[in-house]
C-alpha positions in Angstrom: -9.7 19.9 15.1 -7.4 20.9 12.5 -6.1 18.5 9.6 -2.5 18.3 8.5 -1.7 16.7 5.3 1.7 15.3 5.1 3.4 16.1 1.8 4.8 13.2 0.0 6.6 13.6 -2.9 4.1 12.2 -6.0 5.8 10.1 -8.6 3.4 10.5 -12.0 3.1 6.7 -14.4 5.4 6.8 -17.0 3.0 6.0 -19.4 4.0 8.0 -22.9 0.3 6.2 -23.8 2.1 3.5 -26.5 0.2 0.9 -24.7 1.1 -2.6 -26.8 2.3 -5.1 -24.4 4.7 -7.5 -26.0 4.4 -11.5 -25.7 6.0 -11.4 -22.1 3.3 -9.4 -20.8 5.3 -5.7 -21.2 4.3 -2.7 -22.6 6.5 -1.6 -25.5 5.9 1.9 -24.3 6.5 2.7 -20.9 8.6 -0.9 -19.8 6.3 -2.1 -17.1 4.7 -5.1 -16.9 0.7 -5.9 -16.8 0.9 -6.6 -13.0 3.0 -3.2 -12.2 0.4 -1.2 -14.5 -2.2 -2.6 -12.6 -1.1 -2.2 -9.3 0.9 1.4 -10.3 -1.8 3.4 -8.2 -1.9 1.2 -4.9 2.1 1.5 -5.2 3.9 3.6 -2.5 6.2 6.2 -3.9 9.0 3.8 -3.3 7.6 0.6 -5.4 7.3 3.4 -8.3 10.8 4.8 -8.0 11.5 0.6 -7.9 9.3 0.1 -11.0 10.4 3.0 -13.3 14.2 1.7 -12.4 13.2 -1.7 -14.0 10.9 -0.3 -16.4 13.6 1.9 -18.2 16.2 -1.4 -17.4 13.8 -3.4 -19.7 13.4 -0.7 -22.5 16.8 -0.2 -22.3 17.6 -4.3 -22.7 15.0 -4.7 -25.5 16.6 -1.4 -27.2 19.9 -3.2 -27.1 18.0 -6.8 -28.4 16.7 -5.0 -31.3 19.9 -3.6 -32.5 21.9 -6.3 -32.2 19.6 -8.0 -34.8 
């Protein structure tokens, strides 16, 4: 009996390790929120592409918040 391991393509967290999660529950560092973090390694590599999309959507909207100040 011979194994075959299927090669999927592996997406790594985007944690830059900056973990301060804000009032609504994200981290400052990386954009996701408590429930993605926790979940991140049960996620298929589809939910991550879906989470680092948002992720970099919130950094980006907080960014933009800041300077506007």
């Amino acid at each position: 009996m011979t194994l075959e391991f299927i090669s999927t393509p592996r997406l790594d967290s985007p944690c830059i390790k900056v973990c301060t999660l804000d009032a609504g529950r994200m981290c400052t560092g990386c954009g996701r929120t408590l429930d993605e973090i926790a979940t991140w390694s049960r996620m298929s590599p589809e939910q991550r592409q879906a989470v680092c999309a948002l992720a970099a959507d919130r950094l980006n909207a907080q960014r933009a918040h800041a300077a506007a100040r």
